[in-house]
Every structure is written in structure tokens, then in C-alpha cells.
C-alpha positions in Angstrom: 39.6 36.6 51.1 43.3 36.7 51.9 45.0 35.5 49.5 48.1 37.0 49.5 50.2 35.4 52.0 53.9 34.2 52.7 54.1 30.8 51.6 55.5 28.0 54.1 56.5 24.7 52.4 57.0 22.5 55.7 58.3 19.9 53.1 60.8 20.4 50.3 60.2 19.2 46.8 62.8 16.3 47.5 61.3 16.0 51.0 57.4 15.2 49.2 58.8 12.8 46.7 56.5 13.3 44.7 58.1 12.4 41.3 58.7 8.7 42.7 56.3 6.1 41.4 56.7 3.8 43.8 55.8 7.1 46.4 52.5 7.3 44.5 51.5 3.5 44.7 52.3 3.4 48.3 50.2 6.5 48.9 47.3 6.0 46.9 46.3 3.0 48.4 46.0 4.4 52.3 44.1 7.4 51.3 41.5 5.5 49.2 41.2 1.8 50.8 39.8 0.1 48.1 42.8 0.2 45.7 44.6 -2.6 44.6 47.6 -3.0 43.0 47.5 -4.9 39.5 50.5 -4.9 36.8 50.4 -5.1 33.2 51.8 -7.0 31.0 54.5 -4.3 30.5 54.8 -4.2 34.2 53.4 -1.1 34.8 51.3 -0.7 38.0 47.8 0.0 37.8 45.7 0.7 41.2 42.1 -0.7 40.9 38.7 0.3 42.9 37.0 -3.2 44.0 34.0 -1.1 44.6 33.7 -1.0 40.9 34.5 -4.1 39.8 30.5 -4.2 38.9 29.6 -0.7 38.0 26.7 -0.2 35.8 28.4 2.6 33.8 31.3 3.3 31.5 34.7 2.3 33.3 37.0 5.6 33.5 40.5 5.0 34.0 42.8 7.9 34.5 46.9 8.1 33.7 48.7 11.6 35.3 51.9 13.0 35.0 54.2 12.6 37.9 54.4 14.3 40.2 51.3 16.1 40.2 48.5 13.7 40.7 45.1 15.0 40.8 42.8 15.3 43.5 39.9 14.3 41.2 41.8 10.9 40.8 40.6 10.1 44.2 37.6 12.4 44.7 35.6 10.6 41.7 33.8 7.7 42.4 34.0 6.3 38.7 37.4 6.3 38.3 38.0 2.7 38.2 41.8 2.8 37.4 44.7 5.3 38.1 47.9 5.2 37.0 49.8 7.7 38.8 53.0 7.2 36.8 54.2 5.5 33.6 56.9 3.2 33.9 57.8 -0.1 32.4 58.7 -1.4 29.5 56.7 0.1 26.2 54.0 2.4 25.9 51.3 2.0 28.0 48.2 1.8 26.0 44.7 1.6 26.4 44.7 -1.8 25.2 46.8 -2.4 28.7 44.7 -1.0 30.6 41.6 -2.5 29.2 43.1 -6.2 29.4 44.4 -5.9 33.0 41.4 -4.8 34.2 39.5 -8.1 32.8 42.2 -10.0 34.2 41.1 -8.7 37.9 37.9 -9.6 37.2 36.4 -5.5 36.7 33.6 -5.8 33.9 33.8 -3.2 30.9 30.8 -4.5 29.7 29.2 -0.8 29.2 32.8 0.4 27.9 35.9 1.9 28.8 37.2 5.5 28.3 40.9 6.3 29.1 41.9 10.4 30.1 45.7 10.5 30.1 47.8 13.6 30.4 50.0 13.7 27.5 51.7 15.8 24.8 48.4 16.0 22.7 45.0 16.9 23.0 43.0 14.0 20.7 39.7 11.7 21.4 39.3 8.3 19.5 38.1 5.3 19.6 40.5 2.0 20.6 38.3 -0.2 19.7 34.6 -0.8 19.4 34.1 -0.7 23.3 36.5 1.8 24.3 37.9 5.4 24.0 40.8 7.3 24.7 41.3 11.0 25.6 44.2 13.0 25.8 44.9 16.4 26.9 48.1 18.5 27.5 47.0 20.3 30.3 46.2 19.1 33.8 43.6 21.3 34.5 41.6 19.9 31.4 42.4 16.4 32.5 40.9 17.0 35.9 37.6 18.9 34.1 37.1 15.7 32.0 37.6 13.6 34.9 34.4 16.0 36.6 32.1 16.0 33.9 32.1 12.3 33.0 31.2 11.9 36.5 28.6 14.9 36.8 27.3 13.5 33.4 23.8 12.4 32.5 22.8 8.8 33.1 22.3 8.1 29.2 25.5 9.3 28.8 26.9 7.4 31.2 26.3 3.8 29.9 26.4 5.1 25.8 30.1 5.1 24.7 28.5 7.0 21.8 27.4 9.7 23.8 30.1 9.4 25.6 32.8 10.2 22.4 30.0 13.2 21.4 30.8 14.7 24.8 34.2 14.8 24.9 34.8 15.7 21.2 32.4 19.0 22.5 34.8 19.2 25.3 38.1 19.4 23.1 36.3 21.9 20.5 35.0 24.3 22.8 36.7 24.4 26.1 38.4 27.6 27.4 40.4 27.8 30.2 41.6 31.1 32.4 44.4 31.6 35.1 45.6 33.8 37.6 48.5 33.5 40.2 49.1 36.4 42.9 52.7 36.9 43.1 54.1 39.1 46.5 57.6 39.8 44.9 57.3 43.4 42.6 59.4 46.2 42.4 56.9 48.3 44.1 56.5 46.2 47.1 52.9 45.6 46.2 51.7 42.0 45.1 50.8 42.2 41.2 48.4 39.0 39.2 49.8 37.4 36.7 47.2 36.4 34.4 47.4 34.0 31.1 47.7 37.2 28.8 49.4 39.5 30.9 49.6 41.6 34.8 48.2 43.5 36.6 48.2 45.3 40.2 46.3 43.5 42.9 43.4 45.2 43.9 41.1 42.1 45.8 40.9 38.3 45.0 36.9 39.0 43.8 38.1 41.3 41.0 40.9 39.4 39.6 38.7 36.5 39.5 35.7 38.2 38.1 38.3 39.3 35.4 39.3 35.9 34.8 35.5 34.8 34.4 35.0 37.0 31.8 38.2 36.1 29.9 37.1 32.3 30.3 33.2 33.1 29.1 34.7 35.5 25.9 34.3 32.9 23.6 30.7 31.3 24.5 28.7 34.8 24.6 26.7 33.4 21.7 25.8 30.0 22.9 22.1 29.1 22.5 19.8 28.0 26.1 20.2 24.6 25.2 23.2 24.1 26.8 24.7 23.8 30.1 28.3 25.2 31.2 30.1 23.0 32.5 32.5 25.1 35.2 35.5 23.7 36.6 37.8 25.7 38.5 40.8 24.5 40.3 43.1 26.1 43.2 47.0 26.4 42.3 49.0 25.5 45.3 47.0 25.0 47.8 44.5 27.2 48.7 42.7 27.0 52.4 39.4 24.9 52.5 37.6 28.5 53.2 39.2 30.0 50.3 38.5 27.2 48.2 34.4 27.6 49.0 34.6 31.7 48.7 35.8 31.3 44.8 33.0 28.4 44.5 30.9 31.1 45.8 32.2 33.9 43.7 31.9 31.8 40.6 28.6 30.6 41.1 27.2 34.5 42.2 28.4 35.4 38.3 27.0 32.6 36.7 23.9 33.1 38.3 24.0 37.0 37.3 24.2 35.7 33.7 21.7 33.8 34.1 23.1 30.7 33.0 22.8 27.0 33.5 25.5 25.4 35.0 27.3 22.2 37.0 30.2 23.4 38.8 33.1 21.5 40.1 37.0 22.1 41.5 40.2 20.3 41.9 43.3 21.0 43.0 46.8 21.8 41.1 50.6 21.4 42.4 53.1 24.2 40.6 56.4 22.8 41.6 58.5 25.2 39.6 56.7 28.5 41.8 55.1 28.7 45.3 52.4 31.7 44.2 49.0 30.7 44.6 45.9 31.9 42.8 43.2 29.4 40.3 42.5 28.3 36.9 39.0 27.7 35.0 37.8 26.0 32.5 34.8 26.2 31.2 32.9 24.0 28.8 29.0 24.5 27.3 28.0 21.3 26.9 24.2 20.2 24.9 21.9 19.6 28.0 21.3 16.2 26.8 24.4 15.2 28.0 24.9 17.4 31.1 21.6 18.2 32.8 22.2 21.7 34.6 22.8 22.0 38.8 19.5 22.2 40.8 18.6 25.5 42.7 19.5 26.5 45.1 22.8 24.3 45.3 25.6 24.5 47.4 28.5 26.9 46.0 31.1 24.1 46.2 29.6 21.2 44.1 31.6 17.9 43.7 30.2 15.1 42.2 29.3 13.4 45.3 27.2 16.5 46.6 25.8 16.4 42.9 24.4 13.2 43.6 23.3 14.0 46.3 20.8 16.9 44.9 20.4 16.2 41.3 17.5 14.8 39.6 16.5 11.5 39.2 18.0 11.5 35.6 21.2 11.3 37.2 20.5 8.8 40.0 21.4 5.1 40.9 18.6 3.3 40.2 18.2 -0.4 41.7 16.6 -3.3 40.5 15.1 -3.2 44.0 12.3 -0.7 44.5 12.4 1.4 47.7 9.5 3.5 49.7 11.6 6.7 51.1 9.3 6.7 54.2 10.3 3.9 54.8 13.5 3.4 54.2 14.1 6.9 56.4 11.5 5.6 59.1 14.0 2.2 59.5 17.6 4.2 59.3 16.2 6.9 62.0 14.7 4.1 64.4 18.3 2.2 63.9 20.3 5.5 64.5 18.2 6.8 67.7 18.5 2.8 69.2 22.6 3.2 68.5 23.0 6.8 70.4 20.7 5.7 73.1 23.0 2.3 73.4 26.1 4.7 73.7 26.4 4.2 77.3 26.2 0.8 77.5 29.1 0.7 74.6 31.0 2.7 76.2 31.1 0.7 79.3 32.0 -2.3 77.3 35.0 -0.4 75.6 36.2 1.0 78.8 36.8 -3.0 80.0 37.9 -4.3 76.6 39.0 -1.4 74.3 39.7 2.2 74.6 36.6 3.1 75.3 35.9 4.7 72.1 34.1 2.9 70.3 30.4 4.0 71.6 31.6 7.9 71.2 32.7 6.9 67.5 29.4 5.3 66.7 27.3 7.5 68.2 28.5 10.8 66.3 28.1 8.2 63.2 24.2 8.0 63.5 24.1 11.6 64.3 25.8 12.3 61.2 23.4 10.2 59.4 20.3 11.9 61.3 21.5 15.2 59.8 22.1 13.8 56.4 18.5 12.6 56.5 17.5 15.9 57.1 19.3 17.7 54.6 17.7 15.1 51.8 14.2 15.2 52.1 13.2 13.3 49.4 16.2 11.3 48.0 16.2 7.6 49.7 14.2 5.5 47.6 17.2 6.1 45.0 18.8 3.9 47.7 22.1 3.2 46.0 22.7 7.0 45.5 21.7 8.0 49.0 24.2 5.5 50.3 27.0 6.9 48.0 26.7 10.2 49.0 26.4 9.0 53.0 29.5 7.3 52.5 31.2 10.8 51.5 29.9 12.1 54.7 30.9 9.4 56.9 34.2 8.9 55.4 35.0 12.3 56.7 33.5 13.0 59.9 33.4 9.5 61.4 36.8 7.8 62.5 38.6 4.8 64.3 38.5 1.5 62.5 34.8 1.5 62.9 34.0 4.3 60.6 36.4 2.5 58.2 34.5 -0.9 58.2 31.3 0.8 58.1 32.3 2.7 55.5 33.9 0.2 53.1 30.6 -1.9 53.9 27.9 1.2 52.9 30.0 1.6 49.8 30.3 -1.7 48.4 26.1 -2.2 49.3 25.4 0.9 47.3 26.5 -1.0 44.8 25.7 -3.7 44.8 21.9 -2.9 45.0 22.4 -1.6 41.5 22.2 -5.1 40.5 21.5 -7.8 43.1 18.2 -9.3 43.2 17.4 -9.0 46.9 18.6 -7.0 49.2 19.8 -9.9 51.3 22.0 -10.5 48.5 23.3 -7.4 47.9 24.6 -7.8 51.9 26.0 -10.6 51.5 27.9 -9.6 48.6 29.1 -6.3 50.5 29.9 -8.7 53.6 32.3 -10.7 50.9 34.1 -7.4 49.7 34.3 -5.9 53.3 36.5 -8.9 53.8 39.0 -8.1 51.4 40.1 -4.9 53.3 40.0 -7.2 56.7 42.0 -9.4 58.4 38.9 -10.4 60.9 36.7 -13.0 60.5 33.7 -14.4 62.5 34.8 -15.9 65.6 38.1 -13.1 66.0 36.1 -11.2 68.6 35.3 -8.1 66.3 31.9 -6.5 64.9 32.0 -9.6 62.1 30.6 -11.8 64.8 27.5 -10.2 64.3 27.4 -8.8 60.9 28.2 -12.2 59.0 25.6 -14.0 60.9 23.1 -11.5 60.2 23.7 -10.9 56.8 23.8 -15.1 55.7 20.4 -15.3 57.9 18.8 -12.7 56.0 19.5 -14.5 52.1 19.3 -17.7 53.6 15.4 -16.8 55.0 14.9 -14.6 51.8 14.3 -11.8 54.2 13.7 -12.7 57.5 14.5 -10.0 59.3 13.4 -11.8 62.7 15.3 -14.7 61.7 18.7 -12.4 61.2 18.5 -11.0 64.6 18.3 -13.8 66.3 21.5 -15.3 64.2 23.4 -12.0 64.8 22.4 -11.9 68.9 23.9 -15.7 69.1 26.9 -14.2 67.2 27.5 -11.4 69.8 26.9 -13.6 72.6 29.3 -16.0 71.2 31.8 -13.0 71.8 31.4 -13.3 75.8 33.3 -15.8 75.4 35.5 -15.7 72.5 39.7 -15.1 72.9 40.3 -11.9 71.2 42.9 -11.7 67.9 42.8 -8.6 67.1 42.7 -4.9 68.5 43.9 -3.4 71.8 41.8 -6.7 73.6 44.3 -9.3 72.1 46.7 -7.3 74.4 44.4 -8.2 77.5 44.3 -11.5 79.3 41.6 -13.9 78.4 39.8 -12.9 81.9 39.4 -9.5 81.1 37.5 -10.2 78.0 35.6 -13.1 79.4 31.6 -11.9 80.2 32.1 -8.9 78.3 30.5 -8.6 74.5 32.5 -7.4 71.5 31.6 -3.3 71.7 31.7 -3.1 68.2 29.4 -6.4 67.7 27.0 -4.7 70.1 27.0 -1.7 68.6 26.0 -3.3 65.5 23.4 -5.0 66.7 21.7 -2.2 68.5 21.8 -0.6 64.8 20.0 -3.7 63.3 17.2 -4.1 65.9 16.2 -0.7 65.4 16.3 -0.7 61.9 14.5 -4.0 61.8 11.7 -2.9 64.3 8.3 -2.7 63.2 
């Protein structure tokens, strides 16, 4: 594990920025999509997920320091407000917080809890339908952040349960540290941990060291708990560096034999460049944190959590849903989308840059092999989509994967709560269009999917019905002047004869997901 390495900054501290607020809102936004900006009363800016304008669950909104905003911010999926900054005029309160987002329209029906950084460490209660948390360290912010998202599903919709957790969290938590520093007397890199240094020997003992400091304290804790683990890297540790101390932590906690949910974040030291991690480690009742299946992958998040937890910790929809079925559909779309490749391609290479099959195609396979890695998840539909969405996000690109993306996220959703599941399109459809300028008739992959979609509430299910709309659609784009994309570059008689790529794509995917 080499850890101990001269450290390159290609950017300088006034180069990054990072202490401007205005850097943060601008930011934010482009790597997380769904963000919106909304100010408060006090004119503070508050960025707001539209994907969780509904959420069944407690609302979570999150306030950093500047600065050093962290990765959980965007990396959780039920933080529905961040504030990367505090600026204004006043104090901003929970109170703000809580009234701007009903004035966007973001229901806090189940409750609201707010995790701030700040100058003390205190949980209580706002008012009767929300909380407030704050800590004094960022690594315990980020932990709290973790395990209100890795938390049980009662726990999730009880603000009662909800203030017993993190009152457990602020009572026992103990946190651990250690940063390799290359500049000794001796020439030899030393570890500088929270109560004291020592000489480097290897990144495995210094860590196990720092394990046992962190566990000192809960030797005596009875089975009915689980430890909640969080562990973050200081100053940006590699991706494979990052999964070895996942892997280290999770070989000792197994060695102990003890229950546990792990999960990591990352931490910005402006005032030194050494690297190295901190833990923190919580045992929490079970009640409230059910412990990570076995065998689970060394570098949990909360997405991958979802993705192999039990179905106490699942979206549930109000729509029921057969896996073998659901997987039988989803494989038949994604086999009838790679085997249309060629054909996508060939339309690209006349309208587009030819793309657009290759980008769609490695999406399907990418589902394929999430299929196969979750034998038995999909009839918790919302959840499975959730944790595709994760997967897609990263490995497929161009605007397609974005669309497709935006459109899976807001459906997972809103099957939590829609009656039918042609509603629950239709209402993805409406939010896709927020992040959009297309529309139907622009010449895009709309021209098929906003057909298709209305047909299918309209018929209450027609799937018949809602091909035929969405193949009229992406005829209709034979014809159609493109607005947008590298084809509103070409002349009309390039275009003309030639289907939208991305409309066909689409509707390759929906016949073979709708076949019989």
C-alpha cells in the first residue's frame, strides 16, 4: 500500500478557491444535476435535490464549513439540502432551512433533521417535526451524514427514532487519526497519530493501531448492537488505496467478530499536504442500524448498501413487482438495444457523432452485469433502480447516459408512491424535463419517450398501445428540423430520411422490454 509519497498539488489553495461560496454553488450543481438553487429569506443559498422533492423518509439537510465540503454531501442520496457555505444576513437556522424548502415545493411531511458543522457538538429538537445536529468535527459530520442514510427503514420515517440515534451517536462515538508525514530528522517518514508518533513501519500496522485506539472504549458492548464504522481518507488518497483500508478495516472487524456497516468519505487538510485517515466508530442498538450482510464488499457506501441489504432497509412501492419478471423484461430490452447497435450507429454516423449506439450499448451491458450481480433484489423495484442509477452514472456517458440517468432516478422514486406505473413515468418524464431544454418535436430521444410514456397512463397500461405512439414519434423524426445537438449544425437534407439515433435507441429498448 504505498502511502508514502511526494505530494503534487497541480492547483494551489488560491488556485482551488475553495473558500468562495459562490465557487461552491457553481460547482455543486454540475457534479450532481439535480440541484437547484433556492435562497432564504436571509439570502443565503440553499441547493435543492428535485429527486427528493417526494421522499418517503425524513428530509436531511446538511450545512459545511467552507472550504472543505464533504464528499458525503453529494454521495448520499437523502441529502435533500446542502449548504456549502453560510453567508447572508443573520444566522441561518433550521427554521430557514425548513421554510425554504416548503416554499420549493419539497415535502417534510415525515420530518426534517439538520447536520451542521459548527462550534458545538448538541442534538435537539426545532420543533415538533424537526431536529438539529451539530458537531465540531467534519469527520463526525460526514459519519452522521452515512448512518442516517445506512439506517433502518423505521428509523428512517420516525423522527423519534431518529433523535434516539443521534443522541447514541454524540454519547458514544470515538474517532482515531493518523497522517504519514515524509519530513523527520532521520530521513525516515514517522505517523503522527491523535496522541502521539511513531516510526513508520507499513500502512497495515499504523492503521491496525489506530483500530484499536478507536474500539478502546466499546470492548464491553453487549451483541445487540451494530458498529457503525466510518473511516475517511485525509487528502486524497488513490481509489486503490481507499478500497485496501476498507479492506483492512473490515478483515479486523470480522476477526472480532463483530457486526458492522461500514462506510468512507473524504477530508481536505488545507493547512498540511500529509496524507493518512481518520475513523470513527459508533455501536449503535441494532434496532436502529441492522448490521452489513455477508459476504459484502470491503468498500460499502450507502448506495452499494442498498443494493445488498435486507429488505428491512429497502424501497418498498405501492406497486408490487415479480423479480422474474421484471429481470426477464429489462434483459429482453437490453439484448434488443446491443443487437440494434449497428443500426444506431449507422444513424449517428449520418446525423451525430456516431456515438450514440457505442454509448448505449455499453449501458445495457452494464445493466446485464448488474442483474447478475443481484440475484434476487428487483421486485424491490425502487431500490434496484437507485442503486443502477449509481452504476450508470459512472460507467455510462454522453448526454445519453445523463438523460437516462436523471429519468431512472426520478422513476425510482416515484414508484414509491404513484399508483400505476404508467404514472410514475409520466411523472419521471415531467422531472426529466426540468434538466432539458428538448421537447417532443426537437428531433431528440423525447420524440419517443413522451409519446410512449402519456400512451401508457392514458391506456392504463397498454403496453401495445405505447409502442405504437412512441414508433409514430420516431418516425415523425425522419422528418423533423433538428434544434439541438451536433444535427442542428447540419443542413435540413442531411437529417431528412434518417431517425433520431437516440429516439431509436429508445425504442429498441421499449420493444424488448415490452415483448411477451
Amino acid at each position: 500500500m504505498a502511502v508514502v509519497v511526494d505530494q503534487t498539488n497541480p492547483f494551489s489553495k488560491s488556485d482551488l478557491d475553495l473558500e468562495n461560496p459562490s465557487r461552491w454553488n457553481a460547482l455543486l450543481p454540475l457534479m450532481r444535476p439535480s440541484l437547484r438553487k433556492a435562497q432564504t429569506p436571509k439570502g443565503q443559498t440553499v441547493l435543492i435535490d428535485e429527486t427528493l422533492r417526494s421522499s418517503p423518509y425524513i428530509q436531511l439537510a446538511a450545512i459545511g464549513r467552507s472550504g472543505n465540503l464533504s464528499s458525503r454531501f453529494l454521495s448520499e442520496r437523502n441529502v435533500v439540502a446542502i449548504v456549502a457555505v453560510v453567508e447572508g444576513a443573520g444566522i441561518l437556522t433550521a427554521h430557514d432551512i425548513l421554510h425554504t424548502l416548503q416554499a420549493a415545493g419539497v415535502s417534510v411531511s415525515q420530518g426534517l433533521v439538520v447536520a451542521r458543522f459548527g462550534k458545538a457538538t448538541k442534538v435537539e429538537p426545532v420543533h415538533d417535526n424537526s431536529l438539529e445536529i451539530e458537531v465540531d468535527d467534519e469527520l463526525k459530520l460526514d459519519h452522521i451524514l452515512a448512518l442516517l442514510s445506512q439506517a433502518t427503514e423505521s428509523a428512517k420515517v420516525s423522527l423519534h427514532q431518529t433523535a434516539d440515534l443521534l443522541k447514541v451517536f454524540l454519547k458514544t462515538v470515538t474517532t482515531s487519526s493518523a497522517t504519514i508525514h515524509t519530513e523527520t530528522n532521520d530521513g525516515k517518514p514517522v505517523v503522527l497519530y491523535g496522541h502521539g508518533s511513531e516510526p513508520y513501519q507499513s500502512a497495515k500496522e499504523a492503521l491496525q493501531k489506530d483500530l484499536k485506539q478507536a474500539m478502546k472504549a466499546h470492548t464491553a458492548q453487549e451483541k445487540s448492537v451494530t458498529y457503525s464504522v466510518h473511516y475517511s481518507d485525509i487528502n486524497g488518497l488513490s481509489r486503490l488505496e481507499n478500497n485496501i483500508l476498507g479492506l483492512e478495516i473490515v478483515s479486523f472487524l470480522d476477526e472480532q467478530n463483530l457486526p458492522y456497516r461500514l462506510s468512507n468519505s473524504a477530508l481536505l487538510n488545507h493547512d498540511s499536504q500529509a496524507r493518512g485517515w481518520s475513523i470513527s466508530v459508533c455501536p449503535v442498538p441494532k434496532h436502529l442500524l441492522a448490521p452489513q450482510p455477508k459476504p459484502a464488499p470491503p468498500l460499502e457506501t450507502s448506495q452499494t448498501a442498498e443494493q445488498s441489504s435486507t429488505s428491512s432497509t429497502k424501497l418498498t412501492s405501492k406497486i408490487q413487482f415479480d423479480d422474474a419478471t421484471v429481470r426477464r423484461r429489462i434483459v429482453n430490452g437490453c439484448n434488443k438495444l446491443i443487437e440494434s447497435e449497428p443500426t444506431i450507429t449507422e444513424y449517428d454516423t449520418i446525423v451525430g457523432d456516431g456515438d450514440c449506439g457505442y454509448t448505449l450499448r455499453d449501458g445495457a451491458r452494464q445493466t446485464l452485469t448488474f442483474l447478475t450481480s443481484h440475484p434476487s433484489h428487483l421486485s424491490a423495484l425502487p431500490s434496484a433502480l437507485s442503486s443502477l442509477v449509481d452504476q450508470l452514472s459512472i460507467d455510462m456517458g454522453g448526454t445519453s447516459g445523463a438523460l437516462y440517468c436523471i429519468f431512472l432516478s426520478s422513476l425510482a422514486q416515484s414508484l414509491l408512491t404513484s399508483p400505476s406505473i404508467g404514472d410514475a413515468a409520466v411523472d419521471a418524464k415531467d422531472h426529466l424535463l426540468r434538466f432539458t431544454r428538448a421537447r417532443e418535436g426537437d428531433r431528440t430521444c423525447l420524440d419517443c419517450l413522451i409519446p410512449f410514456v402519456e400512451a401508457l397512463r392514458e391506456t392504463r397500461g397498454d403496453t401495445q398501445e405505447a409502442l405504437e405512439r412512441a414508433r409514430e414519434g420516431v418516425s415523425r423524426t425522419k422528418e423533423l428540423e433538428a434544434r439541438l445537438g451536433r444535427s442542428s449544425y447540419l443542413d435540413e437534407g442531411a437529417t431528412r430520411g434518417v431517425p433520431d439515433p437516440g429516439a431509436y435507441g429508445l425504442l429498441m429498448l421499449l420493444e424488448g422490454l415490452c415483448a411477451d
